[in-house]
C-alpha positions in Angstrom: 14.3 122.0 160.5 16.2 120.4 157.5 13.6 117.0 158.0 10.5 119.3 158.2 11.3 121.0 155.3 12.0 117.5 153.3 8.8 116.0 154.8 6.9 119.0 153.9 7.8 118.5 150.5 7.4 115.0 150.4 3.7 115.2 151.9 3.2 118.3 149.3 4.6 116.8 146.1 2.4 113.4 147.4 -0.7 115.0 147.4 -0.4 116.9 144.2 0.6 113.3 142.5 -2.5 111.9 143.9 -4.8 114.8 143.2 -3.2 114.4 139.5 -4.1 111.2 139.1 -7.6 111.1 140.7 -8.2 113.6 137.8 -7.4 111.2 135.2 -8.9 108.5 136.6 -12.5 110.1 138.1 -12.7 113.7 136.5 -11.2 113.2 133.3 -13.9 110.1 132.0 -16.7 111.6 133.8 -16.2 114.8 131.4 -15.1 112.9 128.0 -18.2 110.6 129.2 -20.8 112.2 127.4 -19.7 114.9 125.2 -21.5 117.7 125.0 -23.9 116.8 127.9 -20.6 115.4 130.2 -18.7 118.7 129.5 -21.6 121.2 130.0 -22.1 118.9 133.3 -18.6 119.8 134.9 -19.0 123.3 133.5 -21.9 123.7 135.9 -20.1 121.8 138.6 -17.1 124.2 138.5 -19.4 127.3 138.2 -18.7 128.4 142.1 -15.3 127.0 142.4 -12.6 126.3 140.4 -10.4 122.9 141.0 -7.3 124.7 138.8 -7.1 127.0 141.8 -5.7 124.5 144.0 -3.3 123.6 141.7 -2.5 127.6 141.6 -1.7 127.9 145.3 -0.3 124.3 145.8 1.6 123.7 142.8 4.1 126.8 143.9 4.1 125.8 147.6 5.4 122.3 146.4 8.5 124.2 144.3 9.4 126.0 147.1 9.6 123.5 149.6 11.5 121.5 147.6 13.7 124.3 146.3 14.0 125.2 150.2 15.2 121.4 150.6 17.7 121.4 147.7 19.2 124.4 149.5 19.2 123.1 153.0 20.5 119.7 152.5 23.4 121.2 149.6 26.5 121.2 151.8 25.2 117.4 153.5 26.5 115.2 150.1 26.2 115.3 146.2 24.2 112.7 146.3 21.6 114.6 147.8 21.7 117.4 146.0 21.3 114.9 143.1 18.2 113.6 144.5 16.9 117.0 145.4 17.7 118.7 142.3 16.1 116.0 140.2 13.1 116.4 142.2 12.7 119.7 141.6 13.6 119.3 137.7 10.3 116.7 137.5 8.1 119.2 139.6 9.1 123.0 137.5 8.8 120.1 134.3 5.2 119.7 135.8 4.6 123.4 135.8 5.6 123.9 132.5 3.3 121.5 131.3 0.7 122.5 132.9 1.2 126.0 131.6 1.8 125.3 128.2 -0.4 122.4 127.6 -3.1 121.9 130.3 -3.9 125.6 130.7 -4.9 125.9 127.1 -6.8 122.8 126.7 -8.7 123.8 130.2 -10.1 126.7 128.2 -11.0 125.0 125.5 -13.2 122.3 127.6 -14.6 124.8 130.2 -14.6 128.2 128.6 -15.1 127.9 124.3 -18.6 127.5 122.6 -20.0 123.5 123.0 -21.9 123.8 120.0 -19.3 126.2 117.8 -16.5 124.1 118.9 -17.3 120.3 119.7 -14.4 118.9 117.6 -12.0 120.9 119.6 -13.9 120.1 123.0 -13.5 116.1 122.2 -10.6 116.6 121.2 -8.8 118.6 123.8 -10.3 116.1 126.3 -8.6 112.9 124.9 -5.6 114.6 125.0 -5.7 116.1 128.6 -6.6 112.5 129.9 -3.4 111.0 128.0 -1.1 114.2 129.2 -1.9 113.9 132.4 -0.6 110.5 132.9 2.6 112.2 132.0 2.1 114.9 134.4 0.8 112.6 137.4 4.2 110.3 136.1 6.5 113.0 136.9 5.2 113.5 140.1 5.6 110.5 140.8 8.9 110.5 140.1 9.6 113.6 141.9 8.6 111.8 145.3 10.9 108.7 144.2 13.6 111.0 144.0 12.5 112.8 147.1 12.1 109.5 148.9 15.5 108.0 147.5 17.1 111.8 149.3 15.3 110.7 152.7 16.8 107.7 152.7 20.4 108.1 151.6 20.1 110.9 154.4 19.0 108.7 157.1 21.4 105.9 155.7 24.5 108.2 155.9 23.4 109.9 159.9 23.2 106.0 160.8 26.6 105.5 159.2 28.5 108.1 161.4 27.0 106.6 164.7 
């Protein structure tokens, strides 16, 4: 149960890294591409379904599972709580920044006037794109550290046999 949980996490925290950085490198020029056109584009795109919704429902799973892990693993070695623990301090960082910074700039891209507020719009878009290589960063290294507790787990289970 204990390697289900930590592969859950690691498969979870993967995907959102991946997702992250697909964004960057595929959404986030395709709407800075063209400003206003670009931006009215993926507001039309996004009409029937929301992309920030996945992040809403998978974002939380991925604290959890690894929250779950950190808890599991704790009385296995320090080490892994370590690993664990940093893990889980790059992905709560993650939601942070997404609350705080992405969330606000989302609004201003696909929610705020494109002809009262175009300054803002290009704005707000050159900035997400450079935040979310942050963002996709410390997801990143939330799987290293993930990875690094797999292995220093298997390392130690081969040790005592």
């Amino acid at each position: 149960m204990k390697k289900l949980m930590l592969f859950l996490s690691i498969i979870c925290a993967s995907g959102l890294t991946m997702v992250s950085i697909y964004n960057t490198v595929v959404d986030a020029k395709s709407w800075s591409s063209d400003i206003p056109a670009s931006i009215q584009t993926a507001r039309d795109y996004f009409e029937h379904v929301d992309p920030r919704r996945f992040y809403v429902v998978v974002g939380p799973v991925n604290l959890v599972l690894i929250l779950l892990t950190l808890i599991v693993f704790w009385s296995d070695s320090v080490s892994l709580r370590y690993y664990f623990a940093a893990s889980l301090a790059c992905y709560a960082a993650i939601l942070i920044l997404t609350l705080a910074y992405f969330i606000p700039r989302d609004l201003i891209l696909f929610t705020w006037s494109i002809p009262d507020h175009l300054e803002q719009i290009r704005t707000a878009s050159a900035q997400w794109s450079v935040m979310n290589w942050l963002r996709s960063l410390l997801g990143l290294a939330g799987v290293l550290f993930s990875f690094k507790g797999l292995d220093t787990y298997y390392a130690a289970r081969s040790e005592r046999t």
